[in-house]
TORMI-593140 format. One line per field, with one value per residue (C-alpha): x, y, z; residue in one letter; chain; residue number from 0. Coordinates in steps of 0.25 Angstrom, whole numbers. Layout:
! residues N
X [X,...] $
Y [Y,...] $
Z [Z,...] $
res [A,...] $
chain [A,...] $
n [NUM,...] $
This chain:
! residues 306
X [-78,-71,-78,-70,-77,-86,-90,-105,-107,-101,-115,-118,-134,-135,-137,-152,-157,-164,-176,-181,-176,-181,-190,-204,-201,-188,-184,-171,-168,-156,-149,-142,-131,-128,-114,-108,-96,-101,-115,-118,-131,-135,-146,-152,-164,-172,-181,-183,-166,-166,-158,-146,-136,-139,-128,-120,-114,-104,-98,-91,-99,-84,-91,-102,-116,-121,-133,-128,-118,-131,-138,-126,-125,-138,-141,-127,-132,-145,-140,-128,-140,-148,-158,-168,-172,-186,-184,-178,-189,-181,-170,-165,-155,-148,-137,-137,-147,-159,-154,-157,-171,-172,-173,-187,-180,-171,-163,-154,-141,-141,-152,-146,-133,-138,-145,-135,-124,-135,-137,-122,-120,-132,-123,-121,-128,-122,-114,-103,-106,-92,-96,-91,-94,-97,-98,-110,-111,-127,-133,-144,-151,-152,-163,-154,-162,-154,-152,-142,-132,-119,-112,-99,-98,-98,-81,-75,-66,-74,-78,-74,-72,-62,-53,-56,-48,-38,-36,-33,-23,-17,-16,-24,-38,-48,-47,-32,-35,-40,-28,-17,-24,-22,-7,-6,3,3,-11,-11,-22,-30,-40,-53,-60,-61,-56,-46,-40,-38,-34,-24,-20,-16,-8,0,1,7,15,20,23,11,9,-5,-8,-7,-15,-25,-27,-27,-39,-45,-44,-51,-62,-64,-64,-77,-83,-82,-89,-99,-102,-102,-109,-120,-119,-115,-112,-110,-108,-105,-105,-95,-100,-100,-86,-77,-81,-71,-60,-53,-45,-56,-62,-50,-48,-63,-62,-49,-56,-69,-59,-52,-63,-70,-82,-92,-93,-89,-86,-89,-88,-93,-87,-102,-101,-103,-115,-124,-131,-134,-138,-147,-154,-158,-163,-170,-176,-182,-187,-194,-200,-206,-213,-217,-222,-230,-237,-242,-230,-221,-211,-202,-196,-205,-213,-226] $
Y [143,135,119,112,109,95,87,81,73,59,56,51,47,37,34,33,46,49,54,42,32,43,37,44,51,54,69,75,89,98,107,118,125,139,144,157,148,135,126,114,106,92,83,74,65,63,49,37,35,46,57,58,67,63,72,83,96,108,118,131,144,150,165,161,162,154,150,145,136,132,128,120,114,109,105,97,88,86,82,73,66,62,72,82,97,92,79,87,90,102,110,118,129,133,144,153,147,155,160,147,148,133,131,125,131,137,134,140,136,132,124,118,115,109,98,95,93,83,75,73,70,67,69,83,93,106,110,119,126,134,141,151,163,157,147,141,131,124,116,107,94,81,86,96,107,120,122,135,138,149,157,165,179,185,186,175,169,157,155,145,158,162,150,151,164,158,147,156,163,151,145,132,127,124,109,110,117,107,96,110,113,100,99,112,110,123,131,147,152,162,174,167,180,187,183,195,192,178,179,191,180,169,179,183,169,166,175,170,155,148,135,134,122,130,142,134,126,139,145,131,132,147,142,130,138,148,136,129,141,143,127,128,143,135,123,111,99,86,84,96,95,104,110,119,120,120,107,99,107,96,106,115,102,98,111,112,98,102,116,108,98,110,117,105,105,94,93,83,91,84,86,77,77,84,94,107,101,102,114,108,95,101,110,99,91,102,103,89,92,104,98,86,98,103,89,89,100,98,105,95,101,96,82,79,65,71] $
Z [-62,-74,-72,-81,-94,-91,-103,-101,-88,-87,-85,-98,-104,-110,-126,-126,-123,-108,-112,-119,-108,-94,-87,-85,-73,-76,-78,-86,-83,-86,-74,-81,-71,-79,-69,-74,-81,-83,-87,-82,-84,-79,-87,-75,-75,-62,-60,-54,-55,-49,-52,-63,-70,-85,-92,-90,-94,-88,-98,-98,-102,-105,-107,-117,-116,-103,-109,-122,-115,-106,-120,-126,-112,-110,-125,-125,-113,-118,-131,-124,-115,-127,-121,-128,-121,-119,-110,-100,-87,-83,-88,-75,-72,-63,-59,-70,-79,-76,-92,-98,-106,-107,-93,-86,-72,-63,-51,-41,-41,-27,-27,-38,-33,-20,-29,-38,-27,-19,-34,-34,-20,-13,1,-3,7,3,-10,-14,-27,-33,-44,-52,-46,-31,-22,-14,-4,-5,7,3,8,5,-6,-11,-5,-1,12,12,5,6,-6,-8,-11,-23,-23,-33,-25,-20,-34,-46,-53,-45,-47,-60,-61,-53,-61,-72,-65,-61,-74,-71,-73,-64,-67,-62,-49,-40,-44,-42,-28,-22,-26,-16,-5,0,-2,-4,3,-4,-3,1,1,-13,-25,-30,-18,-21,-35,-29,-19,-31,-38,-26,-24,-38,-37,-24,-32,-25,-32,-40,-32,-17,-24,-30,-16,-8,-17,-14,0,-1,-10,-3,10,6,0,14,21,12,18,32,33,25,37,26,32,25,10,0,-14,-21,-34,-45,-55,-44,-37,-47,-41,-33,-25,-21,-15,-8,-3,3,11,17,23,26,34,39,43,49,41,41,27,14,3,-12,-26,-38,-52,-55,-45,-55,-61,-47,-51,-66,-58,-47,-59,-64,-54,-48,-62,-61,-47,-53,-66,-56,-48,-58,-66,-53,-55,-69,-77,-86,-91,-103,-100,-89,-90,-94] $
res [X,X,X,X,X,X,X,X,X,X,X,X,X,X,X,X,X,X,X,X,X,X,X,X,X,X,X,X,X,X,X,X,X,X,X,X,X,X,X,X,X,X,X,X,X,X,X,X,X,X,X,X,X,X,X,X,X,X,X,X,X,X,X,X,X,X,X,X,X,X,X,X,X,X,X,X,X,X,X,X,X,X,X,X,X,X,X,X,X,X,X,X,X,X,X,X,X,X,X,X,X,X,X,X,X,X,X,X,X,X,X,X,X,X,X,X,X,X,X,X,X,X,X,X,X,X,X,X,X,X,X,X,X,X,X,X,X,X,X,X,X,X,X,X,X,X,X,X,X,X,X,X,X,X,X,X,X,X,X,X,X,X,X,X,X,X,X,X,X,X,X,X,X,X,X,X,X,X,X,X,X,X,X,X,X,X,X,X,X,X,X,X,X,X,X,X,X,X,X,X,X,X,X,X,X,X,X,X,X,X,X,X,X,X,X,X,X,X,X,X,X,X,X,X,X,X,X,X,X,X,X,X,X,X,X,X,X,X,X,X,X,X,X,X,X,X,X,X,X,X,X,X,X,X,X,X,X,X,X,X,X,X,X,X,X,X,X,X,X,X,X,X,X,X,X,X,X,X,X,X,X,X,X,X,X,X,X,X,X,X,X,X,X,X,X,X,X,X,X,X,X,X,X,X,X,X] $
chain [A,A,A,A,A,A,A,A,A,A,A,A,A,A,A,A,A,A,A,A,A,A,A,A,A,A,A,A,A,A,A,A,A,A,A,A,A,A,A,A,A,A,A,A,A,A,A,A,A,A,A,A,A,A,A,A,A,A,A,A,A,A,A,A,A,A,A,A,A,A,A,A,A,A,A,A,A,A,A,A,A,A,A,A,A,A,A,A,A,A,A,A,A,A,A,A,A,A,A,A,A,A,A,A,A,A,A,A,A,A,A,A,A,A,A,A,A,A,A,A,A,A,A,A,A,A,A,A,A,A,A,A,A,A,A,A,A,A,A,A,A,A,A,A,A,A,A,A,A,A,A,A,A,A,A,A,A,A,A,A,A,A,A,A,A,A,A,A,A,A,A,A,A,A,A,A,A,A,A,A,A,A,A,A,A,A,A,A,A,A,A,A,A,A,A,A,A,A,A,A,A,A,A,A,A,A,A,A,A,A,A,A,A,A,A,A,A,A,A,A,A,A,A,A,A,A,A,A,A,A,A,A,A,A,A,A,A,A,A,A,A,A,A,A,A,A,A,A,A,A,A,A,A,A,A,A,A,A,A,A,A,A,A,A,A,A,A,A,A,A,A,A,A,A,A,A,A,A,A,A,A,A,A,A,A,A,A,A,A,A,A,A,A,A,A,A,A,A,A,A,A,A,A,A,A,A] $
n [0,1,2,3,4,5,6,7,8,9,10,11,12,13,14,15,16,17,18,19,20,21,22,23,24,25,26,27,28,29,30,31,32,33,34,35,36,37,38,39,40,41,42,43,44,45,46,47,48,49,50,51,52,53,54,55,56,57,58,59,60,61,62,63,64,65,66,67,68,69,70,71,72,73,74,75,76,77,78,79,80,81,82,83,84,85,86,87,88,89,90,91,92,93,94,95,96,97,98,99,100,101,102,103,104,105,106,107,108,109,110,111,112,113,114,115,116,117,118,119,120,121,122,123,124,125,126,127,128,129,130,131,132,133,134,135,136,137,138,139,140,141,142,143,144,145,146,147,148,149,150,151,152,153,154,155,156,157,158,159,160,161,162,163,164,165,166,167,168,169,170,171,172,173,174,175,176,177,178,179,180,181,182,183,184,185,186,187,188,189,190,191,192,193,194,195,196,197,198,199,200,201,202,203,204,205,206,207,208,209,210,211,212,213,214,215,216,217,218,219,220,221,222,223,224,225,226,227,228,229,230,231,232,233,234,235,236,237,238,239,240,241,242,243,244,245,246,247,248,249,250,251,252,253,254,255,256,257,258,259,260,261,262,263,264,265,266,267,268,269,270,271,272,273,274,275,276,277,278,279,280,281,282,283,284,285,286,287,288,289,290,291,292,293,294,295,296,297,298,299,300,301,302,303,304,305] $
């Protein structure tokens, strides 16, 4: 999966720094989303305004050492919020993060995901993560607890990975795929069942002088098609949140609400323009949950109101 490269949240602090104006029994923590091609952490503070995204961060790890992006990620948000490492409450991982040695806890990605996706759309009662590697479809409550949930197999070619490659070979980016897919006028339909034989299926098609556009939408439709089913074997009804890299992609989205329609499902499919950074978001909320229990317990960790 190639999200494109996102400079610090729009969600900017402001010049005083938050840990000299936080109220007493507000909590900052730090959700850190370690995927296997990108980082993304989320700096949120939970109180009596209830919950908020302070700043934010997604970066490619472009075949270096995850964990020393992971470092430079974190230290460049903390230092672009005016923040220092010890007024956090909880710095919480998730996904592949269970490497980070600065880290107070850990949580699975699901878990994640589902919280993250009801912080940015409270409707939500199921998400859609599309990761680089797989795809999984989430069904929470109103509380963000999980309730079931459905994955693809192991083969790639439900993955962001996979259009990645195709992509490549189609000599666009993935920030150019969603505008090509919804120009098609006439959609290819492709391999929906393993990815040699979809990328066998794009070259034949190339070859045969089908437009990018009608590729590109016909892989859409064969994406967005798994994804559907991961849904409705998992009973989602209502609102689901697209999320992970690929939820920017406006033609995967597209191409998913035209098969829900087609299929008759009960279902609104959504995205938000901080859809990748559920799992980063949901770490960290849970993190402030966990250092509350723990508060009540006796235990204050760094950061906590003492």
């Amino acid at each position: 999966m190639k999200p494109s490269d996102t400079k610090p949240s729009d969600t900017k602090p402001s010049d005083t720094k938050l840990s000299d104006t936080k109220p007493s029994d507000t909590l900052l923590t730090a959700g850190i989303d370690v995927g296997s091609s990108a980082v993304k952490m989320a700096l949120v503070s939970d109180g009596p305004g209830g919950e908020r995204l302070v700043a934010s961060r997604t970066e490619r790890i472009r075949r270096r050492d995850a964990i020393a992006v992971t470092r430079g990620v974190f230290d460049e948000v903390l230092a672009e919020a005016g923040v220092a490492e010890g007024d956090l409450a909880y710095v919480a991982t998730t996904g592949e993060g269970e490497g980070v040695s600065w880290r107070t806890g850990h949580f699975y990605g699901m878990t994640t995901h589902a919280r993250g996706a009801l912080f940015l759309d409270p409707q939500a009662r199921a998400a859609i993560d599309i990761g680089a590697l797989h795809a999984r479809a989430i069904m929470m409550d109103g509380r963000g607890k999980v309730l079931g949930y459905r994955m693809t197999s192991q083969c790639a070619s439900g993955s962001g990975q996979f259009l990645e490659n195709i992509c490549r070979y189609l000599g666009v980016t993935l920030e150019e795929i969603g505008p090509l897919s919804l120009q098609a006028d006439d959609p290819e339909k492709c391999s929906s069942i393993c990815a040699v034989l979809a990328e066998t299926d794009v070259i034949n098609m190339v070859s045969r002088g089908i437009s990018t556009a009608n590729i590109l939408k016909g892989i859409h439709e064969s994406m967005g098609g798994r994804y559907l089913r991961l849904l409705a074997a998992g009973g989602a009804s209502g609102v689901a949140l697209v999320t992970g890299g690929l939820a920017a992609d406006v033609g995967l989205l597209a191409a998913m609400r035209e098969g829900a329609v087609e299929s008759k499902m009960a279902i609104d499919l959504r995205s938000h323009p901080q859809s990748v950074l559920a799992g980063a978001i949901g770490a960290g909320l849970w993190g402030a949950f966990r250092a509350r229990r723990l508060a009540a317990e006796g235990i204050v960790l760094a950061g906590q109101p003492g």
